[in-house]
N, C-alpha and C positions, 0 to 999 in steps of 0.2 A: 759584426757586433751590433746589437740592438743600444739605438741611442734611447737614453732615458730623460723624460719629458715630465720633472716634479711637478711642474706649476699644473698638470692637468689631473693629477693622483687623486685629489680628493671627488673631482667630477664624478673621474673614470671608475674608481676604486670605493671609493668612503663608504658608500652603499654597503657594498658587496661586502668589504673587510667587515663592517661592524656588525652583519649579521652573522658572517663565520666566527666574530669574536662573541659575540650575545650568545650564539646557542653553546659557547663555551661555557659561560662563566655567570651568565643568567642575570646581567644586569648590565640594563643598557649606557645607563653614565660610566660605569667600567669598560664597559666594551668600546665606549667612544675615546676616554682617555687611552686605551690601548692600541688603537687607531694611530691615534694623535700621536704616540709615543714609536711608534712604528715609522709614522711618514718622518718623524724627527731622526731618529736612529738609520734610515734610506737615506735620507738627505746628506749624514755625517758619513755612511761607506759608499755615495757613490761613486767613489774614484775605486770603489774594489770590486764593482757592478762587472762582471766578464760576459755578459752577453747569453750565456749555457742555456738562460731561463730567458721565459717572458719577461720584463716588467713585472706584470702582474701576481706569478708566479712567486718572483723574486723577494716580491710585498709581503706575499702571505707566509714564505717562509721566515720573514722575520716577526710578522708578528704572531705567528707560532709557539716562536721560541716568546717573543714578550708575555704568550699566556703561560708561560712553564713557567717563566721566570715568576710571573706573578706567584700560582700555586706554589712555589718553592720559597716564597719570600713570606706570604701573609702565613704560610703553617695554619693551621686551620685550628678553630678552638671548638671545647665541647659545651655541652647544653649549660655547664656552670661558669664556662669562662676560662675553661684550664686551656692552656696549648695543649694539643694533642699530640702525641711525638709518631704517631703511627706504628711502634712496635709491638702492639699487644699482638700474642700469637694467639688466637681465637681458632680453636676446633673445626672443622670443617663436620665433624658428627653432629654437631647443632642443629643443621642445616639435612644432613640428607643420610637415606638410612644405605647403605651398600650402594652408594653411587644414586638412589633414587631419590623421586619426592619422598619427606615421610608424610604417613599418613593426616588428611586432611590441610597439607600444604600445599596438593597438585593446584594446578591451574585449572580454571573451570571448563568448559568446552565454550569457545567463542565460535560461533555460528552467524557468519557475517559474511558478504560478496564484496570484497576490497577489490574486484575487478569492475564494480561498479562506482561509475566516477563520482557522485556526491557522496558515497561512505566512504569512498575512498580519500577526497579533500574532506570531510567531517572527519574521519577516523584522525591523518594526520596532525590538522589543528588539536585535536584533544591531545594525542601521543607529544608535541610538541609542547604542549603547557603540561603536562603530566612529567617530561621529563625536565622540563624546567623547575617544579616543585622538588625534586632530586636535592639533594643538601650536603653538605659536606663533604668530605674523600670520597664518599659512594658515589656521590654526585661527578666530582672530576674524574673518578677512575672510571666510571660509566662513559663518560665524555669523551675521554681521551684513548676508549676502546672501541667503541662504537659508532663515534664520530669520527675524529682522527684518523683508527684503525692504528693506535701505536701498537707494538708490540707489547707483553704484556711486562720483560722487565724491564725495558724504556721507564713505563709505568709505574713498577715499584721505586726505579731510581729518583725517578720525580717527586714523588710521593712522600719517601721515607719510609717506606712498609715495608714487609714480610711479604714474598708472594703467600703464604698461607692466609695473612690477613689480605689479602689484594682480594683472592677470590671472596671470600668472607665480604668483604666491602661492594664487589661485582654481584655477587648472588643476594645479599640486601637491598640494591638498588633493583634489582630484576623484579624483588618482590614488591615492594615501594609504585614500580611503574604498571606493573600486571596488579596490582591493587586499585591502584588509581584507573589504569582503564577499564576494569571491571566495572568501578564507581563509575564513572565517567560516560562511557562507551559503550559496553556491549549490557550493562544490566539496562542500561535507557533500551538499548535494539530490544532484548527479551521484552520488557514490559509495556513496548509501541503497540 
């Protein structure tokens, strides 16, 4: 059984945890109180620490769960201030015509060497502030699919949503991020 060593957590760990919590939740004084809420919450269960996991490991699955807990507690509001309660069931035909783009939604042709290493550290930085601009449900349910890799009704239970609105809310961020790096990314590469 791996002995656990608190007083060196923040050294070892603070780094590391507050950027796994930032690219959560897109805000670094949050992501540091969630930190901080984590080593405090480790410190109260380690007498129920079993060893299974790293240390390290052990950390990040608690403060995991401290970002669920957050999304599931703040509820998310909309542009006017209402709590959003995530049930609206929104159409999936909005979005796409027999399973496809509709017309004039496709994505543009991006024509880029991501095998080369400065568009490749270029491309990332932009995709990273691009998906930090991400906002609301779209934003965590992006997050928590594509970072995390939760499953996707993990993600509705989190959430409060429909999986009809989950994908609705996954295929609006999709567009939001291929927008943004169109702006951002590959219209700068064409017009170089």
């Amino acid at each position: 059984m791996s002995e656990l060593k608190p007083e060196t957590w923040p050294e070892l760990y603070g780094d590391y945890l507050t950027t796994f919590a930032y690219m959560r939740v897109s805000d670094r004084d949050l992501a540091q109180d969630l930190v901080q809420d984590t080593f405090f919450s480790a410190l109260r269960a380690k007498d129920n620490f079993q060893g299974k996991a790293s240390e390290k490991t052990w950390l990040i699955s608690i403060l995991k769960n401290k970002i669920i807990d957050y999304y599931r507690k703040t509820g998310l509001k909309d542009a006017e201030g209402n709590r959003m309660s995530g049930k609206k069931n929104v159409s999936l035909e909005n979005f796409f015509q027999e399973g496809q783009w509709k017309e004039g939604t496709r994505p543009l042709k991006w024509d880029s060497d991501l095998n080369h290493p400065v568009e490749t550290n270029e491309f990332f930085e932009i995709f990273n502030s691009c998906v930090n601009k991400l906002k609301g449900k779209g934003a965590i349910a992006f997050k928590m699919k594509y970072i995390d890799q939760e499953d996707s009704e993990v993600i509705c239970e989190t959430l409060n949503i429909t999986p009809s609105n989950y994908w609705v809310l996954i295929h609006r961020a999709k567009l939001q991020l291929r927008e943004c790096l169109n702006k951002n990314y590959f219209d700068e590469i064409a017009n170089a």
